[in-house]
LOVO-949879 format. One record per residue (C-alpha): x, y, z; residue number from 1; residue in one letter. Coordinates in steps of 0.5 Angstrom, whole numbers. Layout:
N
+-------+-------+-------+-----+---------+
!    xx !    yy !    zz ! num ! residuo !
+-------+-------+-------+-----+---------+
!     X !     Y !     Z ! NUM !       a !
...
+-------+-------+-------+-----+---------+
This chain:
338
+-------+-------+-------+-----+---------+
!    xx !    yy !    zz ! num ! residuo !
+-------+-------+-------+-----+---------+
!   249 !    62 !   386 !   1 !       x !
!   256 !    63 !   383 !   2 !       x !
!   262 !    64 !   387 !   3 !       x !
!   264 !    72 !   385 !   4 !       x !
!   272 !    71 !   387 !   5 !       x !
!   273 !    66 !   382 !   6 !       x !
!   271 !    71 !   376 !   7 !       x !
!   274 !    76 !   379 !   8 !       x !
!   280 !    72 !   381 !   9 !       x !
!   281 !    71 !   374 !  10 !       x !
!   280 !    77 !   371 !  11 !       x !
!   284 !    82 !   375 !  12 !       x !
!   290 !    77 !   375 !  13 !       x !
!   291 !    73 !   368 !  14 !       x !
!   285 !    78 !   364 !  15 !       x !
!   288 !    84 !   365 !  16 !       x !
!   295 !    83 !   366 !  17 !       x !
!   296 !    78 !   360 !  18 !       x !
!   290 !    78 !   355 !  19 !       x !
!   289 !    86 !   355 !  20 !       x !
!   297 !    88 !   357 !  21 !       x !
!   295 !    93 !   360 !  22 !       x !
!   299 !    96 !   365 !  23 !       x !
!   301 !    95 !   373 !  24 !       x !
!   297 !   102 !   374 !  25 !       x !
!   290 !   101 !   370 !  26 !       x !
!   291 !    94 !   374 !  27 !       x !
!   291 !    97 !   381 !  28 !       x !
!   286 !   102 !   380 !  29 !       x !
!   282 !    96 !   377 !  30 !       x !
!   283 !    93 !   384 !  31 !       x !
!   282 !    98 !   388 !  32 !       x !
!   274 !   100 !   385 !  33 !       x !
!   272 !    93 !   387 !  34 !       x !
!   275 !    93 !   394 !  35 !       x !
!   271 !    99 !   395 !  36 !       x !
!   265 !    95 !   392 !  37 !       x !
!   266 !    89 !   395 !  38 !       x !
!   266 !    92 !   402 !  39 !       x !
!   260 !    97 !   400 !  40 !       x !
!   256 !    91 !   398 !  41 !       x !
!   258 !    86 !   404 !  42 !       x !
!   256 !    92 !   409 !  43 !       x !
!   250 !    92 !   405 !  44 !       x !
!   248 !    85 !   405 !  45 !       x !
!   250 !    84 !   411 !  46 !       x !
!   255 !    78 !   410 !  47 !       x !
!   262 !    77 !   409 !  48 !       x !
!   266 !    80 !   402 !  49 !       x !
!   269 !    73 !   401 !  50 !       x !
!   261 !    70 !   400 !  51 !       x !
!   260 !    75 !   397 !  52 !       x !
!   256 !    71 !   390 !  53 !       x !
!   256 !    75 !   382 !  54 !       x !
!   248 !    74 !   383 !  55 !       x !
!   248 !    80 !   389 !  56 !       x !
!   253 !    85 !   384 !  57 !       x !
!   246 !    87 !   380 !  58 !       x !
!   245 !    94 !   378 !  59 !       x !
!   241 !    97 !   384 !  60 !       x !
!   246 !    95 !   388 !  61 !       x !
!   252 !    98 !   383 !  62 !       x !
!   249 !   104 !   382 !  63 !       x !
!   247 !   105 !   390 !  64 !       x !
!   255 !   104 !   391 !  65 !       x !
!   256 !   109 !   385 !  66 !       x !
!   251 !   114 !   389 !  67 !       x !
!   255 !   112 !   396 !  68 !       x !
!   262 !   113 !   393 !  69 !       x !
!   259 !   122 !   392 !  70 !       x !
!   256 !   122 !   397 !  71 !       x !
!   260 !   119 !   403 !  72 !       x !
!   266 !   119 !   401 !  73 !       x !
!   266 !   126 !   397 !  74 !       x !
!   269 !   123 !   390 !  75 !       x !
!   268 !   127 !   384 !  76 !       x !
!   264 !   125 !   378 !  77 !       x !
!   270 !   123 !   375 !  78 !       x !
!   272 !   118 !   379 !  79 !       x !
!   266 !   116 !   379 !  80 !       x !
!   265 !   114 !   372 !  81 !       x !
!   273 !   111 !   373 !  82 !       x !
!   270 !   106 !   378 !  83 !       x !
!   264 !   105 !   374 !  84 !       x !
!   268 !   103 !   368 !  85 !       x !
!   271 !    98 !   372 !  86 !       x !
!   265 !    95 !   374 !  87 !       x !
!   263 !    95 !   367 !  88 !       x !
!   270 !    92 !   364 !  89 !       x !
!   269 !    86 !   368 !  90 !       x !
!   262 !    84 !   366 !  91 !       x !
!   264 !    84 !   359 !  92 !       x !
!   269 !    80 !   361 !  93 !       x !
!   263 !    76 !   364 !  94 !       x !
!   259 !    75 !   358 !  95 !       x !
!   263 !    70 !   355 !  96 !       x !
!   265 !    66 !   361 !  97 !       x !
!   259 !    66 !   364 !  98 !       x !
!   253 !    66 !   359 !  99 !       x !
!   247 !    66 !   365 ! 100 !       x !
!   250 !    72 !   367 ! 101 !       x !
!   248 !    76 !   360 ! 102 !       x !
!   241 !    80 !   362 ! 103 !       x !
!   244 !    82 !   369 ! 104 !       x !
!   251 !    85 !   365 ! 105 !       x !
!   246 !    88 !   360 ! 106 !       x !
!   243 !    91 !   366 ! 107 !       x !
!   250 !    93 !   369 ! 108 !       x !
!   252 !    97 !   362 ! 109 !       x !
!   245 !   100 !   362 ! 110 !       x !
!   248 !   104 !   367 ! 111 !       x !
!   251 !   111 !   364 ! 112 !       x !
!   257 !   115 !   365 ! 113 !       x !
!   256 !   122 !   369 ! 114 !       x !
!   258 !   129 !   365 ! 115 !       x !
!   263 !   132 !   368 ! 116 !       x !
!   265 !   139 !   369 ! 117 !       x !
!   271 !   142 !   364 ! 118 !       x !
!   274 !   147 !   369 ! 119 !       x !
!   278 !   151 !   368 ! 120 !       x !
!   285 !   148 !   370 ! 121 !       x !
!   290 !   150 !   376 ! 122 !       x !
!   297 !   153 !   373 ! 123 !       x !
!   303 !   156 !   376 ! 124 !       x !
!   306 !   162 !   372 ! 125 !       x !
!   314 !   163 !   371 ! 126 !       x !
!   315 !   167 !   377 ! 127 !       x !
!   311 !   162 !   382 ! 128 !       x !
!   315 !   156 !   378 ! 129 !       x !
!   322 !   158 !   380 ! 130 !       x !
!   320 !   161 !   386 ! 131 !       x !
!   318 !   153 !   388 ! 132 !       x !
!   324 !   150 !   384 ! 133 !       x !
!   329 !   154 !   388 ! 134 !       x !
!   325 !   152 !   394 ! 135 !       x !
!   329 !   146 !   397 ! 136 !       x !
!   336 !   146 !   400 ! 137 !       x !
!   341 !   145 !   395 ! 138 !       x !
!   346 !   143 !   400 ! 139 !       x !
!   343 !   137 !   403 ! 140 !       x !
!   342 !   130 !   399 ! 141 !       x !
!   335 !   131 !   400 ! 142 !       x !
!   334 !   137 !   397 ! 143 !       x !
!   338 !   136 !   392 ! 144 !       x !
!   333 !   130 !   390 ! 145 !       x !
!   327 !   134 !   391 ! 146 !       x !
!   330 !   140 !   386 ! 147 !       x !
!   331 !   134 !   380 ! 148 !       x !
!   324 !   132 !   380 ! 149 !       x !
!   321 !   138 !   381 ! 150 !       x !
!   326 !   141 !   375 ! 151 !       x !
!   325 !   135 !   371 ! 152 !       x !
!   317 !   133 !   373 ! 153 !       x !
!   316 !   141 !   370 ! 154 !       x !
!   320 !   140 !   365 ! 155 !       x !
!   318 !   134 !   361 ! 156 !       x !
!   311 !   135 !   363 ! 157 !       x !
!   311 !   128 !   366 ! 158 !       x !
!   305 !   125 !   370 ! 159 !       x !
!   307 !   122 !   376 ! 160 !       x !
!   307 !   116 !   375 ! 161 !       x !
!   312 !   117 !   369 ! 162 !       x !
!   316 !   121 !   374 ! 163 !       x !
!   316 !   115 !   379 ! 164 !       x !
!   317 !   109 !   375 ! 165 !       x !
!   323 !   112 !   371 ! 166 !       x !
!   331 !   108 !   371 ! 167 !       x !
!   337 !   110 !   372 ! 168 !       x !
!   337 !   106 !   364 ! 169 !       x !
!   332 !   112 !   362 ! 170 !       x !
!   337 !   118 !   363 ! 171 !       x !
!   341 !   120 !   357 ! 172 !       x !
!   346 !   125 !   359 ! 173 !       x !
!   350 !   125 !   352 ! 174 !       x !
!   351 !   128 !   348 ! 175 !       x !
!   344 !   130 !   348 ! 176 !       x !
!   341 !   130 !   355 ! 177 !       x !
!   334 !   126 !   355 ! 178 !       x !
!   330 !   122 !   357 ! 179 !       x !
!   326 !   116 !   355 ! 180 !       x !
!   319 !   117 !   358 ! 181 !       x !
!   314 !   110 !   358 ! 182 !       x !
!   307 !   114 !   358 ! 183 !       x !
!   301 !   112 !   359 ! 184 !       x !
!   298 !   107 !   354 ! 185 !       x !
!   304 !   104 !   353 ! 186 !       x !
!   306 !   110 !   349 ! 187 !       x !
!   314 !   112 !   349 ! 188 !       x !
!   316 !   118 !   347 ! 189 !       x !
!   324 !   121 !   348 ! 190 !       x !
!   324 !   128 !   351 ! 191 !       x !
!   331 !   133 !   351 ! 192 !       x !
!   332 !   137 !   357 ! 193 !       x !
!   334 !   144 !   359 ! 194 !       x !
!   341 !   145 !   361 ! 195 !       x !
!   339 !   146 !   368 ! 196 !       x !
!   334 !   140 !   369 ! 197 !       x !
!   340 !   137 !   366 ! 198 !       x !
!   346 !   140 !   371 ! 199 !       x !
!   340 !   138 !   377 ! 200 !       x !
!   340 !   131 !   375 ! 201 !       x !
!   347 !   131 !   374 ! 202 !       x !
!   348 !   133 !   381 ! 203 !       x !
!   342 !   128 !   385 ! 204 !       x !
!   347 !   123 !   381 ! 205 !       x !
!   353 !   124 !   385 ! 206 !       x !
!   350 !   123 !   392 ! 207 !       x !
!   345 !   118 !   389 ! 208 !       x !
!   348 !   112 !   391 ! 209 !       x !
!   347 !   106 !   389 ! 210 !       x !
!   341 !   104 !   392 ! 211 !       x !
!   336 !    98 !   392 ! 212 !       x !
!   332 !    99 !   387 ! 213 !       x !
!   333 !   101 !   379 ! 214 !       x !
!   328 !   107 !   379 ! 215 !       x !
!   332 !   114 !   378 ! 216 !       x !
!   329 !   117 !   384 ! 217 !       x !
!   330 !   114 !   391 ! 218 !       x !
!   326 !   115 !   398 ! 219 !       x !
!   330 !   116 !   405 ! 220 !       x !
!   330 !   108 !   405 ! 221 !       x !
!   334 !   107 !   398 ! 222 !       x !
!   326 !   105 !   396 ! 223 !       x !
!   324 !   106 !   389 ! 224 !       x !
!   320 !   114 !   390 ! 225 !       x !
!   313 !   113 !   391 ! 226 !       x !
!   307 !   117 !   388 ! 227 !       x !
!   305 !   120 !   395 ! 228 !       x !
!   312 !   120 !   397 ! 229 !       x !
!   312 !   125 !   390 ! 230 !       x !
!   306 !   128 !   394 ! 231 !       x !
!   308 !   129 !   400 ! 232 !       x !
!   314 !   133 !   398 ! 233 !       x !
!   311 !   137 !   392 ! 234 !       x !
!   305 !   139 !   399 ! 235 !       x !
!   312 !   141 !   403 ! 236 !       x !
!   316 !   146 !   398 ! 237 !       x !
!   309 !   149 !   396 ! 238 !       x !
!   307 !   150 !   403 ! 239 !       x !
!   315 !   154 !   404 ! 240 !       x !
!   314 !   158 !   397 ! 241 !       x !
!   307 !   160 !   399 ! 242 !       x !
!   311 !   164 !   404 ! 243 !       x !
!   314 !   168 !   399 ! 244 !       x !
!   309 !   168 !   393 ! 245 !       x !
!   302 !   168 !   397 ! 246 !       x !
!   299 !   167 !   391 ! 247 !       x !
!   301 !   161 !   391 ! 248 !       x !
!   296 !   160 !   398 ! 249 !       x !
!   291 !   161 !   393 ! 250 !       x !
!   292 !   155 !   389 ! 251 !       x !
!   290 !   147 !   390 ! 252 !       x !
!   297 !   144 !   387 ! 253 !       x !
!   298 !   137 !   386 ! 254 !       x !
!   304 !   134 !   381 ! 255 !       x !
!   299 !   134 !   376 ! 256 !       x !
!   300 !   141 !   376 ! 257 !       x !
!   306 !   141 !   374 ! 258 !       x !
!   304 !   137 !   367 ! 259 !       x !
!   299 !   143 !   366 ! 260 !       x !
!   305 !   149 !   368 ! 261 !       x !
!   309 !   146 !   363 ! 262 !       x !
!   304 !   145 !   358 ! 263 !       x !
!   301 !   153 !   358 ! 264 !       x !
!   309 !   155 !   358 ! 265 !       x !
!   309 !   151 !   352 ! 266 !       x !
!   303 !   153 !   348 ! 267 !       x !
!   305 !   160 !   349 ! 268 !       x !
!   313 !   160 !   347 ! 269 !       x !
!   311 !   156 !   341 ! 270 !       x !
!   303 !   158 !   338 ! 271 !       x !
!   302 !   151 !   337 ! 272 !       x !
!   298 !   146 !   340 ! 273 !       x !
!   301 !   140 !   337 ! 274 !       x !
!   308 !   142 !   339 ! 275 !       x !
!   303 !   141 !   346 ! 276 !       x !
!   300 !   135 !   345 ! 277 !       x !
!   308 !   132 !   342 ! 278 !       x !
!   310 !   134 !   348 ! 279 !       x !
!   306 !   131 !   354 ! 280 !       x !
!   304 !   124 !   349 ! 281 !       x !
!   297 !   125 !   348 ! 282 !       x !
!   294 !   120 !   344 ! 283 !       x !
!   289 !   125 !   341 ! 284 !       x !
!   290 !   132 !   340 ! 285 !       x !
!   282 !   133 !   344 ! 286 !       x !
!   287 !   132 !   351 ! 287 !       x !
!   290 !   139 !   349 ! 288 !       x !
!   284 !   144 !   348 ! 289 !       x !
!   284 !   145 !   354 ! 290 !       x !
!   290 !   149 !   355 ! 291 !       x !
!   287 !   153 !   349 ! 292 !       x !
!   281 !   155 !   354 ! 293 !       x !
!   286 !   157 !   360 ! 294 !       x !
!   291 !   161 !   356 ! 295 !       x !
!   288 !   168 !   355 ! 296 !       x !
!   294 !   170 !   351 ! 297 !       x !
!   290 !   168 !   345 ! 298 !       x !
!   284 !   171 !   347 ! 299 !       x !
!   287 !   177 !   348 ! 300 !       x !
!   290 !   178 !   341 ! 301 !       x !
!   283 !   176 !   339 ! 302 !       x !
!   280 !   181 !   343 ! 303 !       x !
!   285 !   187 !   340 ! 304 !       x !
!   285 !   184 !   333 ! 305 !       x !
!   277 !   185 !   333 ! 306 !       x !
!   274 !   192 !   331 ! 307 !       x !
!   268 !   192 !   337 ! 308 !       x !
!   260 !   194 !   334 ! 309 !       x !
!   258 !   201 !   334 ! 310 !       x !
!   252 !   201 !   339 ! 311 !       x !
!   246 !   206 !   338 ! 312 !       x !
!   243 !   209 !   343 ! 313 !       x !
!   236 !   208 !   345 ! 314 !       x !
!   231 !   210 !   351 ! 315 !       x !
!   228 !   204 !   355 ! 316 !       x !
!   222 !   203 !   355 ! 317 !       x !
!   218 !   199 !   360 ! 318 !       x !
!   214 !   193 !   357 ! 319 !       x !
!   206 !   193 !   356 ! 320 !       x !
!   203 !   190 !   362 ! 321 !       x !
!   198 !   185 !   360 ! 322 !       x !
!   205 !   182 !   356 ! 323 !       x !
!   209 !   183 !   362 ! 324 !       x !
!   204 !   179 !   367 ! 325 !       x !
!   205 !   173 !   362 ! 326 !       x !
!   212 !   172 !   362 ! 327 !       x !
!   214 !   167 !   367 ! 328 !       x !
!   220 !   171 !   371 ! 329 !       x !
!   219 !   174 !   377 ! 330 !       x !
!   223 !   181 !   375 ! 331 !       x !
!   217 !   183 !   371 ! 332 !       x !
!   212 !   182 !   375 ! 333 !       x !
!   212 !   189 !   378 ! 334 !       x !
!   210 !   191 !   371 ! 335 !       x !
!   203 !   188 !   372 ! 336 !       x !
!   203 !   190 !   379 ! 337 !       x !
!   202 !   196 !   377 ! 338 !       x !
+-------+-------+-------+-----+---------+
């Protein structure tokens, strides 16, 4: 039997960080798949997650956990297909380190993604977006804060992870006003800004302080900003906007929500989905297509551009009977009832 917490070990520390370069965020998200695997499997065997052994990790177990992790704790297929791909990154880690464990990696990447479903996505419309911009109290330090970010995180399209990690270092504000946005994958991408987002961070930067941390945007206690104290705030002012706009009440707004109001408002003003793509540093144009599928002012143009076909009239006439009994469907069977 072989010990899995040296592996792991290994492949969390020195493998991802180091050899791979990926990211302090891919890194944690990795972490915490085999946290709530560890815990699931140790649960299940009975034992505890430090003598837990790789030989008990095989693909029953791992596809058990995968149906626990919809199930009962109500996660998406999409996060599903998330944790799975960690899962999978660390048997292929595996393969050469640890060649007895070949057929049991084998049998762990048999296991498939799920399909997922392209929803459409949640946006906010011009009059709902200055309505929660306007939102938090411009005369309180806080207020202040959240009006920046709210302005800054619609504006540039940032997720918020970008949002949050930004420095004071990343803000230029002349002559030009930008910002130099470190985007997932490790691409960076240099964004102007508005007049107003700029006059908002200008004035979050007067009774910003010195702090305690370099990040641009600092909690209550002079901390870096994180990403649920971003949420938090964002669930705070919505809930005060919804109570001029109730349209808003009808809609589940996360900050990635932001990103995609930012992104329709693009695409509208511009008529181009590369601008679009530019703009949120996507890798490859695919990302984009779905604000084309959300915005309906293309297909309304489309739709009045278009010349409808002439439909000729007819009478309906009911099928033959013996054909009717054949069709399969209920809705035909009263013909051969008759």
């Amino acid at each position: 039997m072989t010990a899995i917490a040296p592996y792991l070990s290994a492949f969390l520390r020195e493998h991802l960080p180091q050899e791979r370069r990926a990211s302090q965020h891919t890194c944690d998200t990795y972490a915490y798949a085999f946290q709530l695997l560890l815990c699931f499997a140790a649960l299940r065997l009975n034992t505890q997650p430090s003598s837990l052994e790789l030989e008990q990790i095989d693909a029953p177990l791992v596809l058990a956990f995968l149906e626990h992790s919809e199930t009962e704790r109500g996660n998406s297929p999409k996060t599903r297909n998330a944790r799975l791909a960690a899962i999978h990154a660390f048997f292929r880690f595996l393969e050469y380190r640890l060649p007895s464990c070949l057929d049991q990696a084998r049998r762990i990447h048999a296991l498939p993604m799920k399909k997922t479903d392209e929803r459409l996505i949640d946006y906010l419309t011009h009059e709902e977006m200055q309505i929660l911009l306007d939102t938090p109290d411009p005369t309180s330090p806080a207020g202040i804060r959240d009006r920046a970010m709210l302005h800054l995180a619609f504006a540039a399209g940032l997720r918020v992870s970008e949002l949050v990690g930004l420095r004071l270092d990343d803000l230029d504000l002349r002559p030009q006003p930008a910002i130099h946005v470190h985007g997932k994958g490790r691409r960076e991408r240099l964004l102007p800004l508005w007049k107003e987002t700029a006059a908002a961070l200008k004035t979050w930067l007067a009774v910003r302080g010195e702090g305690k941390a370099p990040e641009l945007f600092l909690n209550a206690h002079g901390k870096a900003m994180t990403r649920s104290g971003f949420e938090y705030i964002l669930a705070k002012h919505v809930k005060t906007a919804a109570l001029k706009q109730p349209s808003l009440q009808k809609k589940h707004i996360s900050p990635h929500v932001l990103r995609h109001s930012c992104a329709i408002h693009t695409l509208q003003a511009t008529r181009d989905v590369r601008k679009v793509a530019l703009w949120l540093g996507h890798a490859r144009l695919q990302s984009t297509e779905m604000y084309l599928r959300a915005d309906p002012t293309e297909k309304l143009e489309a739709l009045a551009a278009g010349v409808p076909p002439n439909i000729r009239r007819g009478r309906f006439r009911p099928p033959d009977k013996l054909l009717a009994l054949l069709q399969p469907t209920q809705k035909n069977a009263r013909y051969a009832e008759r």
